[in-house]
N, C-alpha and C positions, 0 to 999 in steps of 0.2 A: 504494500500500500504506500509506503516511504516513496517507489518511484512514480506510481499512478500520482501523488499529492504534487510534485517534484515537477513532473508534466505539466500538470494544471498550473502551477504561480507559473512557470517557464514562460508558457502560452500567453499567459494574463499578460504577466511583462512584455512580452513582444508585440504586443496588441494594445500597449497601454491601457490595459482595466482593472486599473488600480484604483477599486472601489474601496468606502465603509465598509466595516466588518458588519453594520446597521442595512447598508444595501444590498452587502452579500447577504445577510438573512432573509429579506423581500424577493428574495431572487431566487431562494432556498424553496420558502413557502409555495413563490409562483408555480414553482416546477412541480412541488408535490403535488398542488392541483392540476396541473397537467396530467400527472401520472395516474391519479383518481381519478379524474374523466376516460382515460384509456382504461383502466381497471372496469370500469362500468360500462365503458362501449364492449369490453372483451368477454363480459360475463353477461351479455343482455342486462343490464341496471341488476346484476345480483341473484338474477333468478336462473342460471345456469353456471355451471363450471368454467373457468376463468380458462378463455382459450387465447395463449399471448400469441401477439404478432409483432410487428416491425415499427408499429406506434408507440406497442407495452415496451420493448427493447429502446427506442429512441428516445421515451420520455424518460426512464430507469437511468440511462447514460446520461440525460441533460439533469436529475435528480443527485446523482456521486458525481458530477462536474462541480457543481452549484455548491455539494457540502463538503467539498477537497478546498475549495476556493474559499469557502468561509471559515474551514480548518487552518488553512495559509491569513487569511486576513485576519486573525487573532492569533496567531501565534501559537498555534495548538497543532501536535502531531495526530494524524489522525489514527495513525495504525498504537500509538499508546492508546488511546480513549476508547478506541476500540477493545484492544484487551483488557483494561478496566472496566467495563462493561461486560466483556464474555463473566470478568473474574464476580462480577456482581451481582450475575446471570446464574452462575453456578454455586454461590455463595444462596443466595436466596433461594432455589431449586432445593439445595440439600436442608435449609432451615424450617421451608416452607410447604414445598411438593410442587410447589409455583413459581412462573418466570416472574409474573407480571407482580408489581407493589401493593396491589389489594385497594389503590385510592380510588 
């Protein structure tokens, strides 16, 4: 993930889009609704099996573009946070029987 994040600021730099870590967030949010609307076009609105295509694949891509970029405009590695989170994931699983925090 070190060099997928590495790619992403590279790109940015060369392209001059050296946003807020404030705009990378809106740009975060934007994509995941993106990705929710191909979710929903690929499962008929939820009433069938989620059959991906080249929309669910291009929004997915433009969704870890968006949060590599906001991982780089804060200063945060993303492949740490991410293992901090498996570690939190497995921490809570063994405490609980459950991923999820119960809020």
């Amino acid at each position: 993930m070190e060099k997928a994040q590495k790619q992403v600021k590279d790109f940015m730099e060369a392209q001059g889009l050296s946003f807020s870590p404030e705009a990378r967030m809106l740009d975060l949010v934007s994509e995941v609704g993106e990705l929710a609307k191909e979710v929903l076009k690929g499962s008929d609105y939820g009433t069938a099996p989620l059959l991906p295509g080249a929309g669910l694949e291009e929004e997915m891509g433009d969704c870890l573009f968006s949060l590599l970029a906001l991982c780089s405009a804060t200063g945060l590695d993303a492949e740490k946070a991410l293992a901090a989170a498996l570690e939190k994931y497995v921490s809570r699983t063994a405490r609980t029987g459950q991923v999820g925090s119960g809020r």
